[in-house]
TIBA-907823 format. One record per residue (C-alpha): residue number from 0; x, y, z. Coordinates in Angstrom, 3 decimals, m for minus. Layout:
{NUM, {X, Y, Z}},
...
//
This chain:
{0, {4.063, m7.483, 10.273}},
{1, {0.487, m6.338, 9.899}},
{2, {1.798, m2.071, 10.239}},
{3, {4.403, m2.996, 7.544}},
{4, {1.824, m4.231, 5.706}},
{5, {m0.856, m1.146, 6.024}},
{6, {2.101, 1.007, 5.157}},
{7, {3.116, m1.215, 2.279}},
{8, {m0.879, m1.013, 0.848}},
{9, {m0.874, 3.197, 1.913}},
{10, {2.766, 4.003, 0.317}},
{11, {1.647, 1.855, m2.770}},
{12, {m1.681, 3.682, m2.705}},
{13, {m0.103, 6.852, m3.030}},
{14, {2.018, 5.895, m6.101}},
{15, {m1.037, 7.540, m8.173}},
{16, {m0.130, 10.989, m7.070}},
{17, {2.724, 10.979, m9.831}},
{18, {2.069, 8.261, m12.285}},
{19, {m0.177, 9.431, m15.346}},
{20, {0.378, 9.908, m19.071}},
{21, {m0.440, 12.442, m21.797}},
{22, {m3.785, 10.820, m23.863}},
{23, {m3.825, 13.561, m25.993}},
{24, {m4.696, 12.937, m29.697}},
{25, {m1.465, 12.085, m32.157}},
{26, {m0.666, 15.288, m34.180}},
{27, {m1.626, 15.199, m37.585}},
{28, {1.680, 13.319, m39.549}},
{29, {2.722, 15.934, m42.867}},
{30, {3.031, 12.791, m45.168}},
{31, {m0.580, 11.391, m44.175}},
{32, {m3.036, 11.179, m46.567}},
{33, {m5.446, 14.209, m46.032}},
{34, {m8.527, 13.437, m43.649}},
{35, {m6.339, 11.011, m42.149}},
{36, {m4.229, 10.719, m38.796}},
{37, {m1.366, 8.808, m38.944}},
{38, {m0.999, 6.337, m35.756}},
{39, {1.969, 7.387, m33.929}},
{40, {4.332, 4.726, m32.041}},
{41, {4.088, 5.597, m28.580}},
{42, {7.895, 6.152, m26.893}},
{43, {9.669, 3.624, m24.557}},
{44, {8.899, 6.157, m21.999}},
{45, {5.488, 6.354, m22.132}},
{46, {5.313, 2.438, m22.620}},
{47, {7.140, 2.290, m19.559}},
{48, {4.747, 4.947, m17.364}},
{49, {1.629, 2.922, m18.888}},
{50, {3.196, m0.242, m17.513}},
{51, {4.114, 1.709, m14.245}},
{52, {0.393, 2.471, m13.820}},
{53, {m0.770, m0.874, m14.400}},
{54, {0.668, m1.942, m12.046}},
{55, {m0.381, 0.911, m9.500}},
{56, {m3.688, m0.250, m10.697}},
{57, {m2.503, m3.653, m9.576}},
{58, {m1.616, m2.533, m5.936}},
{59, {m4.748, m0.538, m5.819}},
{60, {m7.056, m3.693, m6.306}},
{61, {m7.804, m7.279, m5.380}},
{62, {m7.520, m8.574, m1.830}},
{63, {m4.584, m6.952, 0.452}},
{64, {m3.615, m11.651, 1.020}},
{65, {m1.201, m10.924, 3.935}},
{66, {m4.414, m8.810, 5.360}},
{67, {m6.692, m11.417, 4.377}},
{68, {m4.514, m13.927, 6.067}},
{69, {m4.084, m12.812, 9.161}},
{70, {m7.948, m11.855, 9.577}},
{71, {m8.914, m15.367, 8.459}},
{72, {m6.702, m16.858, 11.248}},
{73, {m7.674, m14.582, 14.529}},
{74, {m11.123, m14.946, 13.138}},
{75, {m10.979, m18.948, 12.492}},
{76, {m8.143, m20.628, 14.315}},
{77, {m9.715, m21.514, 17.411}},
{78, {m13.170, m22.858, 15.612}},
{79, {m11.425, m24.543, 13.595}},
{80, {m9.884, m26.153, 15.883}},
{81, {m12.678, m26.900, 18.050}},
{82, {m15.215, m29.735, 18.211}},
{83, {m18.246, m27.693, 17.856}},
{84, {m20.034, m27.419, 14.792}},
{85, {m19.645, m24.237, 13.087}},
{86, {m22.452, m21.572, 13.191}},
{87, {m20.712, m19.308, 10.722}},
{88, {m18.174, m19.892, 8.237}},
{89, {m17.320, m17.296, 4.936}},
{90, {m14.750, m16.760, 2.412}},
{91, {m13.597, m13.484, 1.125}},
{92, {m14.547, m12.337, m2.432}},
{93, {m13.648, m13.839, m5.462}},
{94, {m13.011, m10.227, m7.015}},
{95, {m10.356, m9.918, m4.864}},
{96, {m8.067, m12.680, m7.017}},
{97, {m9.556, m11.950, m10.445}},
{98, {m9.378, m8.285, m10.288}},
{99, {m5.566, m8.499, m9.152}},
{100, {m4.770, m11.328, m11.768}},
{101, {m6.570, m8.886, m14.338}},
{102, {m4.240, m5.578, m13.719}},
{103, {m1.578, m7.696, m13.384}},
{104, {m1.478, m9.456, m16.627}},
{105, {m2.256, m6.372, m18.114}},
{106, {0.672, m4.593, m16.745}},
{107, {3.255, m7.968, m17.573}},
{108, {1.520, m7.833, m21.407}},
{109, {3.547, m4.515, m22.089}},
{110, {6.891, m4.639, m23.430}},
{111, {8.687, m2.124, m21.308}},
{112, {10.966, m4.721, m18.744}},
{113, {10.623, m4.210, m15.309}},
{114, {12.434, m6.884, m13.259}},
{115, {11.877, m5.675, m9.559}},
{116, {7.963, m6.034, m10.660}},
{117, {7.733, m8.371, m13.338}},
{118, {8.952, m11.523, m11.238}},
{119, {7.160, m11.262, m7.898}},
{120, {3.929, m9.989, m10.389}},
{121, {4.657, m13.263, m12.495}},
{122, {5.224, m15.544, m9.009}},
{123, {1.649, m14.004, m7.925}},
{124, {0.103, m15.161, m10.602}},
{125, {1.451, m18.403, m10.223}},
{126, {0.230, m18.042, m6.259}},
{127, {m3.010, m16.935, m7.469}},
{128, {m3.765, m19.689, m9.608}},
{129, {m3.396, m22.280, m7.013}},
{130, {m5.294, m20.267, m4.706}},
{131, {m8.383, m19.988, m7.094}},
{132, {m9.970, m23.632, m6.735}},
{133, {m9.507, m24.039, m3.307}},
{134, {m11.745, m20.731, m2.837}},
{135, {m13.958, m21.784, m5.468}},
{136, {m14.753, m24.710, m3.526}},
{137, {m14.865, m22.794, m0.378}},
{138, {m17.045, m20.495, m1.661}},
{139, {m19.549, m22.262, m2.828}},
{140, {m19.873, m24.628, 0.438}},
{141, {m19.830, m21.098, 2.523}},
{142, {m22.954, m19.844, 0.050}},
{143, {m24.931, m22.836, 0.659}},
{144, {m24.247, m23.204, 4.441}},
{145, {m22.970, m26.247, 3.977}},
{146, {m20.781, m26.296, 7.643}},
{147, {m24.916, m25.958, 9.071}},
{148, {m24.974, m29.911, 7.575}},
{149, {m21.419, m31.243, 7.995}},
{150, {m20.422, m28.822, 11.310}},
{151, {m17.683, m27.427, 9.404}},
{152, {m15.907, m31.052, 8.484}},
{153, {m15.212, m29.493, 5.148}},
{154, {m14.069, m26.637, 6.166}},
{155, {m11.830, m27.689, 8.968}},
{156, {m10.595, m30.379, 6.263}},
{157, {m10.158, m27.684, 3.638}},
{158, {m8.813, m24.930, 5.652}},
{159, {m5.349, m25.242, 6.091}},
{160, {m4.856, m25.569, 1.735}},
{161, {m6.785, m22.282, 1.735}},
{162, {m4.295, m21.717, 4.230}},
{163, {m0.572, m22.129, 2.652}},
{164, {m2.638, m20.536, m0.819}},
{165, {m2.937, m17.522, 0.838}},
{166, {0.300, m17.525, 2.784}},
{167, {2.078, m18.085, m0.718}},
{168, {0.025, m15.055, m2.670}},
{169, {0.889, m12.716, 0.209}},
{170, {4.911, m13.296, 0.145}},
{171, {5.085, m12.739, m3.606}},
{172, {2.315, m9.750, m3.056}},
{173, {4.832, m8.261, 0.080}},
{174, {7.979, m8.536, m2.866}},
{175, {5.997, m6.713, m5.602}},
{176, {4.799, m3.939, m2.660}},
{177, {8.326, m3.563, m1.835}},
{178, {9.369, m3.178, m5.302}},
{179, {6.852, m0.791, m6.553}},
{180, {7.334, 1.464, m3.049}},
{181, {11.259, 1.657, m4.391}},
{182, {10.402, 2.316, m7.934}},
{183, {7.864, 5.065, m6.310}},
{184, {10.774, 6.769, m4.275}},
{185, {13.064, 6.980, m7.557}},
{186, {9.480, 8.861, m9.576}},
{187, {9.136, 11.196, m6.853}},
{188, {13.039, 12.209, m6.417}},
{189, {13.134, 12.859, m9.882}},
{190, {9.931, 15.255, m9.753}},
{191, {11.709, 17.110, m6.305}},
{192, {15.173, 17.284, m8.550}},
{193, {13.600, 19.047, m11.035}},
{194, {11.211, 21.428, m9.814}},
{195, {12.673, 24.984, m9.313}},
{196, {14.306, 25.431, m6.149}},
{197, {11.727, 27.145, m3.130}},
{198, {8.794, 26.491, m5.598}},
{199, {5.625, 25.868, m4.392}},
{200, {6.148, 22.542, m6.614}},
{201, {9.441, 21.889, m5.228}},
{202, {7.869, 22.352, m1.760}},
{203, {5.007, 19.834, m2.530}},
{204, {7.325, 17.499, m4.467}},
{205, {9.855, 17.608, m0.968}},
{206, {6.415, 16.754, 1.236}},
{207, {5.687, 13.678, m1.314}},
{208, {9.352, 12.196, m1.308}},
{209, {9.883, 12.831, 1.957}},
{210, {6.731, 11.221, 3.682}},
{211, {7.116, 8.352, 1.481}},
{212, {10.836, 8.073, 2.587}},
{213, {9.161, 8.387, 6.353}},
{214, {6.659, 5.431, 6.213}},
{215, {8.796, 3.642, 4.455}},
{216, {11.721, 4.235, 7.442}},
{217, {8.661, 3.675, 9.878}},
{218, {8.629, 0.173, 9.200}},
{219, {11.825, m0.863, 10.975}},
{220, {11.204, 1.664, 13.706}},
{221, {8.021, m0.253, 14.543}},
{222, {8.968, m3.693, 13.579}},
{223, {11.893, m3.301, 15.853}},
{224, {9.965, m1.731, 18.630}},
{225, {11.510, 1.697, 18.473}},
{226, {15.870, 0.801, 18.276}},
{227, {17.764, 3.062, 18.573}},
{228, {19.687, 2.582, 15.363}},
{229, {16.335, 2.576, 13.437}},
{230, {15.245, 6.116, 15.409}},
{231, {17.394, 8.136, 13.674}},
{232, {16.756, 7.844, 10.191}},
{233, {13.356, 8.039, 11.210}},
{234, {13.300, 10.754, 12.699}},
{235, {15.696, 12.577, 10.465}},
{236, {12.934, 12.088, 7.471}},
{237, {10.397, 13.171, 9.486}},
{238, {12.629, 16.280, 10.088}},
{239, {12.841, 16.928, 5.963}},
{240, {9.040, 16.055, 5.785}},
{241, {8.302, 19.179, 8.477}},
{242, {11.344, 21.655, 6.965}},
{243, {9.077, 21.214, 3.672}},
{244, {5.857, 21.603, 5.177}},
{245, {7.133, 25.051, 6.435}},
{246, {8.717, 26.067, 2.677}},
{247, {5.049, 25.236, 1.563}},
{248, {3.451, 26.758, 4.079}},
{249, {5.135, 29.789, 4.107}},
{250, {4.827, 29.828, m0.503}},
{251, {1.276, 29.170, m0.664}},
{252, {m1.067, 32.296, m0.938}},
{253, {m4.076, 29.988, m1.244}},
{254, {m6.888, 30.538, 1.513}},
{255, {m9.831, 28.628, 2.797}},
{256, {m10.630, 26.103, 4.944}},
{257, {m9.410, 22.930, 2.632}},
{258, {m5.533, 24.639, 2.950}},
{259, {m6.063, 24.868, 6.761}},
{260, {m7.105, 21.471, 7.152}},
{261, {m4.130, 20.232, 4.740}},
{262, {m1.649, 21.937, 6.852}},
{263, {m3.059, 20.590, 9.712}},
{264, {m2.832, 17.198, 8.625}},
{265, {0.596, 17.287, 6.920}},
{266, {1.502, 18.795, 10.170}},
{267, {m0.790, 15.804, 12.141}},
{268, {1.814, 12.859, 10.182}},
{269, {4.847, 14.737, 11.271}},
{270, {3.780, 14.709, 15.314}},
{271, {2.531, 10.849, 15.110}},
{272, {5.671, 9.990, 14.072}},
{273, {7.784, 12.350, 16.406}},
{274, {5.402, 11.240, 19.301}},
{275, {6.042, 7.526, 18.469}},
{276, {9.737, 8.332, 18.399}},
{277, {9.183, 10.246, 21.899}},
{278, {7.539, 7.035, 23.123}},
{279, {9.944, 4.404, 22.616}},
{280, {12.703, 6.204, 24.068}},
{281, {11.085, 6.641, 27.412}},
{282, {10.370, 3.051, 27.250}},
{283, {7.041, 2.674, 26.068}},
{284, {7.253, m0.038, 23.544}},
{285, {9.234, m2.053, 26.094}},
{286, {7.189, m5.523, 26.859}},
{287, {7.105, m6.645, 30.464}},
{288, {5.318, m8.831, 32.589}},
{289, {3.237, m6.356, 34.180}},
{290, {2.116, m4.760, 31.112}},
{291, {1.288, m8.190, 29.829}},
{292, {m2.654, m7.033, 29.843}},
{293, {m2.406, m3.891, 28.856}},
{294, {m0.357, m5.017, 25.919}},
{295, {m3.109, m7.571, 25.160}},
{296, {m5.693, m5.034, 24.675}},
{297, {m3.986, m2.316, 23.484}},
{298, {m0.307, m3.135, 22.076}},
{299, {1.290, 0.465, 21.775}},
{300, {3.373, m0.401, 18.994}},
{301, {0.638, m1.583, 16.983}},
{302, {m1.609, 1.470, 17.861}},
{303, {0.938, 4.145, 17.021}},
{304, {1.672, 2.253, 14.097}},
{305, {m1.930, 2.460, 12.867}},
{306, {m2.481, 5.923, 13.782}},
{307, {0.875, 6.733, 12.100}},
{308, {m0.075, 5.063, 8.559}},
{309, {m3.583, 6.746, 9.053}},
{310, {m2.369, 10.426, 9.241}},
{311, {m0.009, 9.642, 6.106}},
{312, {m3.165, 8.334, 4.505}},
{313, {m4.856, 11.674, 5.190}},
{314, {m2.201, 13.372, 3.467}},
{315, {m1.676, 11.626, 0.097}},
{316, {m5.439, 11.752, 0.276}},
{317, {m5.403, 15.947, 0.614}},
{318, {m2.687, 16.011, m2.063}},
{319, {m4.694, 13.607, m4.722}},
{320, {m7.888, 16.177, m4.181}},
{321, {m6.988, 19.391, m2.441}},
{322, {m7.055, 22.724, m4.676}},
{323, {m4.438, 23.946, m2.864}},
{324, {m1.225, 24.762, m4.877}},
//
């Protein structure tokens, strides 16, 4: 769950690197009075890429709660659960509800409909607001060290409603994730479909949809520890991903050192993911009693996986701020 998750936060990360819309000044309208500019009605489609963005801007901020979660119990559980009085106890920040219930009552305020985002943005919000007082309260006991005066009875009372809050903010946060990853796919096919065939912008616009379409076909390869029937799609992506990687390669004149380390890193996301493919089928992700420590300390799955969503950070990253064509 937690490398669907990273992958989920990365491959909604990288929905900036098509979303935007033209600011530019409304033309002048013939019939306006002169010294004027007549306000022009902006178009369902640019309605609909401003909502689109919000909600990028949505995905981009506030807490990752399934992250948050999971953190709170490793870090917790077994004080908690303990006798002993607490000798540290915090909550996470506050910004991380407001500034997700901000961008994502901004987004639901525009007209354009969106169903696969507009529900689970509308059930977060719902999430959200019963997740606010109970951190409130947290909060402020945390600040003032009040667990140093009770030995944590609050918190050990208070805990498990913080608890089920943030369990019920991360399943609607995992549906909107999901949604906006689709709805991210469909942008960038449309940019590959129209670019001119063997472009250098068909050849970036293939990289895009393709590593997308790889993380997002990573997920059951992982979660299932490497099947067999979720290998080849997998590894068929990953295929596309590298045939475009070469088409770029071989299109773009550009020199310097930023283009070498771009290739190197587009090339870096292909080989985690074939190596992680090479892995489980010689039975490395297979769990047995003798690897029962080594697993403990170092679960393969979950360290390919991590290394995996890294490199395709590293590469929506390069193609956000490289110069490279």
């Amino acid at each position: 769950m937690q490398a669907s998750r990273v992958w989920l936060g990365l491959l909604i990360a990288a929905g900036v690197l098509l979303a935007g819309c033209d600011n530019a000044q409304a033309p002048r309208s013939a019939t306006a009075p002169q010294g004027q500019v007549a306000a022009e009605q902006p178009s369902a489609e640019q309605i609909e890429i401003e909502k689109y963005n919000a909600y990028v801007d949505a995905a981009n901020s506030g807490g990752n709660f399934a992250a948050i979660l999971d953190h709170r119990r490793t870090e917790y559980s077994k004080d908690l659960q303990s006798k002993n009085k607490l000798s540290e106890y915090y909550l996470f920040s506050a910004y991380d509800i407001s500034l997700l219930r901000d961008n994502l009552n901004k987004a639901l305020a525009l007209p354009s409909p969106m169903p696969d985002l507009d529900a689970p943005a509308k059930a977060m919000l719902v999430a959200l607001d019963k997740l606010q007082p109970v951190h409130s309260e947290l909060a402020n006991y945390a600040a003032s060290k009040g667990y140093l005066s009770d030995g944590g009875q609050k918190a050990r009372a208070m805990e498990p409603a913080l608890d089920a809050a943030l369990e019920g903010v991360a399943i609607e946060q995992a549906k909107f994730y999901d949604g906006l990853a689709k709805r991210d796919e469909v942008n960038t096919r449309q940019a590959f479909d129209e670019a001119e065939k063997d472009s250098l912008a068909y050849y970036r616009a293939g990289i895009v949809l393709y590593a997308k379409q790889s993380m997002r076909l990573s997920t059951d390869f992982f979660q299932s520890a490497g099947a067999e029937a979720s290998v080849k799609p997998f590894e068929e992506s990953l295929g596309k991903t590298a045939q475009m990687i070469e088409g770029w390669h071989k299109q773009n004149t550009a020199t310097g050192p930023g283009c070498s380390v771009m290739l190197s890193r587009l090339n870096q996301f292909v080989g985690k993911g074939r190596e992680a493919i090479d892995t489980a089928r010689s039975g490395g992700y297979k769990y047995n009693e003798q690897r029962q420590m080594a697993w403990k300390h170092n679960n393969p799955i979950e360290h390919d996986a991590k290394f995996f969503g890294s490199a395709f950070d590293d590469v929506i990253n390069d193609l956000n701020s490289t110069s490279c064509s």
